[in-house]
C-alpha positions in Angstrom: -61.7 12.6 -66.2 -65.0 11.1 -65.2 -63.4 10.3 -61.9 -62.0 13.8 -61.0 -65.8 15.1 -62.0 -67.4 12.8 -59.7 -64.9 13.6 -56.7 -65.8 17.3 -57.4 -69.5 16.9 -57.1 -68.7 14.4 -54.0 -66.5 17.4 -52.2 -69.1 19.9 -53.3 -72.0 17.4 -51.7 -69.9 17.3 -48.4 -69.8 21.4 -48.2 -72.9 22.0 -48.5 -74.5 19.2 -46.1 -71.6 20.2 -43.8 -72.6 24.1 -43.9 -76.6 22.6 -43.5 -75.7 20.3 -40.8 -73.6 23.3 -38.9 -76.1 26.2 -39.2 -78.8 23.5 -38.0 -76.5 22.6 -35.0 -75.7 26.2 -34.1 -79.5 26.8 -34.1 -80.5 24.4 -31.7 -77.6 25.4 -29.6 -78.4 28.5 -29.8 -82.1 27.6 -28.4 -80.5 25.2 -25.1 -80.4 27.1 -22.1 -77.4 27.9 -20.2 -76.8 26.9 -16.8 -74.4 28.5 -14.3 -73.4 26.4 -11.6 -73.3 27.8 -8.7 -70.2 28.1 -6.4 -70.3 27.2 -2.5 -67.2 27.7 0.5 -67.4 26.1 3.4 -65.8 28.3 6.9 -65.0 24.5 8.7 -63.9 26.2 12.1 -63.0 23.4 13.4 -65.8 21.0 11.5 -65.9 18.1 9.1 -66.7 20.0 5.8 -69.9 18.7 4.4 -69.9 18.6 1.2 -66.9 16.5 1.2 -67.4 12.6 0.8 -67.4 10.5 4.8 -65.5 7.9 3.2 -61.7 9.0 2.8 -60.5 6.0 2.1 -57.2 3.5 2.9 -54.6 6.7 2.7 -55.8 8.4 5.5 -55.2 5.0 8.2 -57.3 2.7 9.6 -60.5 3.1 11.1 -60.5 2.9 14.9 -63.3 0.0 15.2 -61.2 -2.3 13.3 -58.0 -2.2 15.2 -56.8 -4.3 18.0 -54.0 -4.0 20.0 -51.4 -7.0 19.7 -48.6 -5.8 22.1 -47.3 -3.3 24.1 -43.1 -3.0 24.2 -43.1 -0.5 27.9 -40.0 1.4 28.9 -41.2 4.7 30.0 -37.4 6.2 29.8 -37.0 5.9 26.3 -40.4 5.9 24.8 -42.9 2.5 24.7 -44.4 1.3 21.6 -47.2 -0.4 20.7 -48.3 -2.9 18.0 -51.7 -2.8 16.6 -53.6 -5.2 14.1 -56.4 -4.0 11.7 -58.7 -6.9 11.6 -60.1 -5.6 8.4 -57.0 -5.5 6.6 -54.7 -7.7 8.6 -52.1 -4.9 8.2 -49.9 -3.9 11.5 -49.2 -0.7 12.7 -46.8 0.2 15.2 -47.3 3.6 17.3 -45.8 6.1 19.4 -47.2 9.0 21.8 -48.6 11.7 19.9 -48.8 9.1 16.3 -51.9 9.6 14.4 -54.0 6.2 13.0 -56.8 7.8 11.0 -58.9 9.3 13.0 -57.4 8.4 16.5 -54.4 10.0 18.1 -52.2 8.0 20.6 -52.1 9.7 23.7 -51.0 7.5 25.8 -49.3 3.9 25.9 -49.4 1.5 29.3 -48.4 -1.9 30.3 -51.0 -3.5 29.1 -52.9 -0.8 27.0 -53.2 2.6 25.1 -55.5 5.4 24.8 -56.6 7.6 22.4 -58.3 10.4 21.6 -60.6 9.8 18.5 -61.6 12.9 16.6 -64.9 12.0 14.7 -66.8 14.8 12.7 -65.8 17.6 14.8 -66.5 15.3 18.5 -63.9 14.1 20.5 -63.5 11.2 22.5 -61.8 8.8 24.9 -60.9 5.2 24.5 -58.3 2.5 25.9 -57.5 -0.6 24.0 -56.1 -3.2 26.3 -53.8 -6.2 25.0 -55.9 -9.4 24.9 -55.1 -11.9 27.4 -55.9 -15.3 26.8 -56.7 -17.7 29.0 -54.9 -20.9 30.1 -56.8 -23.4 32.1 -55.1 -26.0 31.2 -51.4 -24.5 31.7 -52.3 -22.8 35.0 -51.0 -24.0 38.5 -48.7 -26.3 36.5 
């Protein structure tokens, strides 16, 4: 009996500092002020969007200043190939004509090299990776 009275008082206790506590909290909430955010769009138009983070990470390819190009397979009849290495990563790509790596586009593979068209932030550009040729003194004439 004692116990049952004591749990009663207890539960009562709990009410009340729970209704005390919740008309306190709803008082100062009531006194915060409210902020609307505002809401921004972006009409790109052929633009990098800038409110969007420069950094799109490993999904989106390599980035052109790390790759190199290992090898070239030519045969202009059926379509060349060429292997690249990202010296960041170590990871090999192999592209055709028209084959996007991040931001560079293949436009065009050679004998000994390929070119791209690199679209950075809205600019693009021209480059030609050539295949490395190393040199043989000591084999040469022999």
């Amino acid at each position: 009996m004692i116990a049952r009275g004591a749990f009663a008082r207890g539960l009562r206790l709990t009410i009340v500092l729970a209704f005390a506590v919740g008309t306190k909290l709803m008082a100062v909430q009531a006194s915060l002020p409210v902020y609307e955010r505002e809401v921004f769009t972006y009409s790109a138009l052929g633009r990098r969007d800038p409110f969007q983070p420069l950094d799109v990470g490993e999904q989106e390819g390599p980035r052109f200043a790390d790759l190199t190009l290992s090898g070239v397979l030519y045969n202009p009849e059926i379509g060349s190939v060429a292997t690249l290495t990202d010296r960041r990563t170590g990871r090999r790509y192999r592209a055709r004509e028209g084959d996007l790596l991040g931001e560079a586009r293949v436009e065009r593979i050679l004998q000994d090299g390929v070119d791209f068209v690199i679209a950075n932030f809205g600019v693009r550009r021209r480059e030609t990776l050539w295949v490395r040729r190393e040199r043989r003194e000591g084999r040469e004439g022999g």
